[in-house]
C-alpha positions as CSV (number, residue, x, y, z in Angstrom):
1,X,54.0,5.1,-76.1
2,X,56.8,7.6,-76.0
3,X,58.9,8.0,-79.1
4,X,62.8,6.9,-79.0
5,X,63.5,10.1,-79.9
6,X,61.6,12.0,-77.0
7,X,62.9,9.8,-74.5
8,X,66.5,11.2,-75.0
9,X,64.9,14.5,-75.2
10,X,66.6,16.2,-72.1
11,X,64.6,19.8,-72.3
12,X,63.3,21.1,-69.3
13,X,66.3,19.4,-67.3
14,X,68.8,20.6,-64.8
15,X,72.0,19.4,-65.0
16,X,75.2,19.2,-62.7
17,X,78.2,18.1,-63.5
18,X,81.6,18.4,-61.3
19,X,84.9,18.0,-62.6
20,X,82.9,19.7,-65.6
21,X,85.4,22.3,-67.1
22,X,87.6,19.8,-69.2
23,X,88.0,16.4,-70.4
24,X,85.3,14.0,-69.7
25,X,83.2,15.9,-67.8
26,X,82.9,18.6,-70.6
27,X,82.1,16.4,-72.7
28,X,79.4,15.2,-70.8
29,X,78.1,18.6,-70.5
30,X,78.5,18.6,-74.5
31,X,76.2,16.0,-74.7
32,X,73.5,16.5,-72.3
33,X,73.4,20.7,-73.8
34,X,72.7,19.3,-77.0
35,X,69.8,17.5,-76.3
36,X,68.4,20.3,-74.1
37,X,69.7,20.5,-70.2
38,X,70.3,23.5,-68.4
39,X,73.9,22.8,-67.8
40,X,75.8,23.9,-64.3
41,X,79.3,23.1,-64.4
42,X,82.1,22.9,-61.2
43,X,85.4,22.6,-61.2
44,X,87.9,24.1,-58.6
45,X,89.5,27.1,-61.2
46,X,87.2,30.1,-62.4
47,X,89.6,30.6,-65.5
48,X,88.9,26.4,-66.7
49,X,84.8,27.1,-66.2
50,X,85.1,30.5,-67.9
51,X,86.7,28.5,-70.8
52,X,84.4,25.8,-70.7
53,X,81.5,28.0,-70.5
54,X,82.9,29.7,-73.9
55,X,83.3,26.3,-75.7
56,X,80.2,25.5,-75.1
57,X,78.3,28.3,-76.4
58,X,79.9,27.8,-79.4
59,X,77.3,24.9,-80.0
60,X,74.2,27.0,-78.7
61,X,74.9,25.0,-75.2
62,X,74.3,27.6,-72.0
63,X,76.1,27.2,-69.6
64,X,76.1,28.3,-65.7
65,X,79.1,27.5,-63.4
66,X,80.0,27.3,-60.0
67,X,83.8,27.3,-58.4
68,X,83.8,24.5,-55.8
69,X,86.6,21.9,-54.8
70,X,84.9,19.4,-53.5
71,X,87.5,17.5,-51.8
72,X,85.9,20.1,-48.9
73,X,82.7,19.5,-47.4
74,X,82.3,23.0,-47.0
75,X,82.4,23.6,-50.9
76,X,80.1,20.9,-51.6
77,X,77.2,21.8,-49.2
78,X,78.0,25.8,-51.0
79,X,77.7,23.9,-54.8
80,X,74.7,22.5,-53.6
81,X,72.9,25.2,-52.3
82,X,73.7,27.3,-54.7
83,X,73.0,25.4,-57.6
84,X,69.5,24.7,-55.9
85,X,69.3,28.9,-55.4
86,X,69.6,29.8,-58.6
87,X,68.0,26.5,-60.8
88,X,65.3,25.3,-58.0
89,X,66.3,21.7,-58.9
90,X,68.7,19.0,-60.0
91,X,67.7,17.0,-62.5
92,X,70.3,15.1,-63.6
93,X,74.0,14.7,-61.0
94,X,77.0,13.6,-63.3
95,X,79.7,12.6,-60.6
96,X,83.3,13.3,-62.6
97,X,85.6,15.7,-60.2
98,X,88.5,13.0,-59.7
99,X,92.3,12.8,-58.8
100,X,95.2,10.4,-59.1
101,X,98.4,10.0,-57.5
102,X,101.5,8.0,-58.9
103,X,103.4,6.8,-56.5
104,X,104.9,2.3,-55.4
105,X,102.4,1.5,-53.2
106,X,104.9,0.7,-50.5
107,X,106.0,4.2,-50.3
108,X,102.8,5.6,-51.4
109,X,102.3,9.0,-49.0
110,X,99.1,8.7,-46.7
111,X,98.4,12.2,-47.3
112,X,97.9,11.7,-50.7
113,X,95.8,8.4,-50.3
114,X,93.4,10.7,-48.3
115,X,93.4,13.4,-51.2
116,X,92.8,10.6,-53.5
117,X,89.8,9.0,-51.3
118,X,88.0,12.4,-50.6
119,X,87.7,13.6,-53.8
120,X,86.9,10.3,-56.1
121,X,84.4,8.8,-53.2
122,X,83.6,10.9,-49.9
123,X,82.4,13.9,-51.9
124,X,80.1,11.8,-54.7
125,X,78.7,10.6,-51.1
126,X,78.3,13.8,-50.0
127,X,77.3,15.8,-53.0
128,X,74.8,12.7,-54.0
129,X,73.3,13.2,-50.1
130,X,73.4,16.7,-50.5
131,X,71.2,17.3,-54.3
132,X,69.3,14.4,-53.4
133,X,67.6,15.4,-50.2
134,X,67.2,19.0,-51.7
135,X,65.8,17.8,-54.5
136,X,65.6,14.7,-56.4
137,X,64.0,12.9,-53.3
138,X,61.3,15.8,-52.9
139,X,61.0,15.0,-56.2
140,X,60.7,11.8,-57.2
141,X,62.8,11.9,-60.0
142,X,66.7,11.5,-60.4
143,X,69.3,10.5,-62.9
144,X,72.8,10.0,-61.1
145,X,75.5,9.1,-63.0
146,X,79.0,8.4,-61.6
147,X,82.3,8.3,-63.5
148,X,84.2,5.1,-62.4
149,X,87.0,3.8,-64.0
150,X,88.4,0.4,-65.6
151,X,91.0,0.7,-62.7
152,X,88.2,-0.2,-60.6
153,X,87.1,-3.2,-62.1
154,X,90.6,-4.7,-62.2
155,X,94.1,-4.6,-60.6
156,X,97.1,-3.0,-62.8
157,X,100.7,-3.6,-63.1
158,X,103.0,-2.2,-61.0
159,X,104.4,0.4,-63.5
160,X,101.0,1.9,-63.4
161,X,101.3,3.1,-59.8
162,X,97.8,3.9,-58.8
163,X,96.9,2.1,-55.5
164,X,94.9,4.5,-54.3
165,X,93.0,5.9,-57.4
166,X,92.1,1.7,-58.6
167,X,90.3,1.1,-55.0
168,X,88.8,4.6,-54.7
169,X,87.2,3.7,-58.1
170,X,86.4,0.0,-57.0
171,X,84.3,2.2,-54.3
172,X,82.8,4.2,-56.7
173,X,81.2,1.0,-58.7
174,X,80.2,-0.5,-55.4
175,X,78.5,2.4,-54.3
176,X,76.8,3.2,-57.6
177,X,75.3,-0.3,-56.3
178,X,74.7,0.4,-53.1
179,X,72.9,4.6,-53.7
180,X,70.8,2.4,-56.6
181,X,69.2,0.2,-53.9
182,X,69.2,2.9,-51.7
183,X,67.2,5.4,-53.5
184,X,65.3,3.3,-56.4
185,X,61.8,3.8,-54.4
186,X,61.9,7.3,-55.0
187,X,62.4,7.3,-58.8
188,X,66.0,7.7,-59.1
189,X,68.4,5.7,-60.8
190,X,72.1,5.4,-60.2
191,X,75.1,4.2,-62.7
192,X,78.4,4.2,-63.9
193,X,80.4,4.8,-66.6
194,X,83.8,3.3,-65.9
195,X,86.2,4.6,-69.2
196,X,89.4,3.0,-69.9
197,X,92.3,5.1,-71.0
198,X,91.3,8.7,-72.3
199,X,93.4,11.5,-73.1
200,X,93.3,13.6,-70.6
201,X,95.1,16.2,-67.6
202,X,94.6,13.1,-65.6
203,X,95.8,10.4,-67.8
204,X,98.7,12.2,-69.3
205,X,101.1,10.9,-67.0
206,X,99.9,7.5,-67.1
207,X,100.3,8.2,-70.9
208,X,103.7,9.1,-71.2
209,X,104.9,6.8,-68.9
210,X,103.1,3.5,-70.0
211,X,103.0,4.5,-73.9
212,X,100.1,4.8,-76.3
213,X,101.4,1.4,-77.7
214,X,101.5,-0.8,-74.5
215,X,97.9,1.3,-73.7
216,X,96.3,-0.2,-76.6
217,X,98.3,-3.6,-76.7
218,X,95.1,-6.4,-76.3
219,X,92.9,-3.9,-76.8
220,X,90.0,-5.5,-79.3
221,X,89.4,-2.2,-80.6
222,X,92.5,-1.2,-81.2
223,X,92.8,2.8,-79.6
224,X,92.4,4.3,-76.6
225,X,88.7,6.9,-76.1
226,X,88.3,10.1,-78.0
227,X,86.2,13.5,-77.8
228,X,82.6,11.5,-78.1
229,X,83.3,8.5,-77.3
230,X,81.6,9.1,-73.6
231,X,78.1,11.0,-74.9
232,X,76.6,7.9,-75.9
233,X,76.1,5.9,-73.2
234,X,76.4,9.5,-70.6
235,X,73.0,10.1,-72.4
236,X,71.3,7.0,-72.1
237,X,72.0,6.9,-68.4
238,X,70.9,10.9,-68.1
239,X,67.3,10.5,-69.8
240,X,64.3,8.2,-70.1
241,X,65.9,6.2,-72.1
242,X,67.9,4.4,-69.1
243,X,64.6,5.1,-66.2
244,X,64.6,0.9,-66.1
245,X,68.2,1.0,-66.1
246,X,70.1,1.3,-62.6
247,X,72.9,0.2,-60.2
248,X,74.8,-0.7,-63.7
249,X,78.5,-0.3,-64.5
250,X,79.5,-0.1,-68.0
251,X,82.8,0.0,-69.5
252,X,83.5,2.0,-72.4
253,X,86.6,0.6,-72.8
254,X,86.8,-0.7,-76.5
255,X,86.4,-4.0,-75.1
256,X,89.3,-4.1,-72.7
257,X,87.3,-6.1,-69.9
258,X,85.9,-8.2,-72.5
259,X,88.5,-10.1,-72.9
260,X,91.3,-12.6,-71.0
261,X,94.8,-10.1,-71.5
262,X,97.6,-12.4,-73.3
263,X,99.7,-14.6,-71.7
């Protein structure tokens, strides 16, 4: 019987995580480098994965990087094989590189509705396709873990104006699902963390425009995420820990879609 402790234990593990150079993608990184993975990280900008790369050394965490925008097929079949060059495997594929676009859904630019739909679903299909034929199949071993969103569990307001970003999340959740059933025979497990409202690049707008107060208004924790608030449950679904564990979505949320909002 393993210890609890052990099966958290993340040492000898490859790691790759896009969108990985800020927010909650470094944070995931923070947490999977403590516990002992070789850490690759991707963004689009060399400068934000240089500074990453510093913060986390900081904490003893190494950290390798690799420039891709993986809105472009062409970048994410390079991240791929050059992850696999250099590290032989992938261990564990964290699924964070995201955008948004605000913007009334009757005027909302199909332009950026493609932007939106490449990066937050096309590319976790084709950079899940991509690390898990090279590797995790071959294998017989994977930990995929996707970053959803609240906004794809549930419709927002109109002041919100995210059409496009809530239903490329709602396809993120469903395909979580669907790669889980997919690929479960060959040792891999697939899920989600959907995170409510974080501060972030991303979020800021939101943010401003919505307000901290209205954010947190039915909220039954009372505040919006922090700086750890992700590492938690990004662990559990990255280790041993979660290997019974797949196709799941979980909120961290502070209870958000616990509850019916107020009349």
């Amino acid at each position: 019987m393993a210890s609890v402790k052990s099966t958290f234990d993340l040492t000898g593990k490859t790691a790759l995580i896009t969108g990985g150079s800020r927010g909650l993608g470094l944070q995931v990184a923070e947490a999977l480098g403590e516990q002992g993975a070789t850490i690759v990280l991707s963004s689009r900008k060399s400068a934000d994965l240089e500074q990453a790369q510093a913060h986390l050394s900081k904490f003893g965490i190494h950290a390798d990087w690799i420039a891709a925008d993986n809105s472009k097929d062409d970048d994410v079949a390079r991240l791929a094989e050059q992850t696999m060059s250099k590290h032989g495997r992938v261990d564990i594929l964290v699924n964070n590189a995201g955008a948004t676009w605000g913007a009334p859904t009757e005027d909302h630019p199909v332009d950026a509705w493609d932007k939106v739909m490449n990066l937050n679903i096309r590319s976790l299909f084709l950079l899940s396709q991509q690390i898990g034929k090279r590797s995790m199949i071959p294998n017989k071993y994977g930990r995929i873990v996707n970053i959803a969103s609240i906004a794809g569990l549930l419709g927002s307001v109109s002041e919100m104006q995210t059409i496009a970003y809530n239903t490329s999340k709602g396809a993120v959740v469903n395909f979580t699902r669907a790669l889980a059933g997919s690929w479960g025979r060959y040792g891999i497990t697939v899920n989600a963390l959907a995170p409510g409202f974080f501060p972030s690049k991303m979020t800021k707008g939101v943010i401003d425009n919505v307000g901290i107060d209205k954010l947190t208004t039915g909220v039954p924790l009372q505040r919006i995420g922090d700086g750890d608030d992700l590492k938690g449950a990004a662990l559990l679904f990255s280790s041993d820990a979660g290997k019974h564990i797949t196709g799941q979505i979980l909120a961290i949320d502070g209870g958000v879609t616990a509850v019916m909002p107020s009349s």
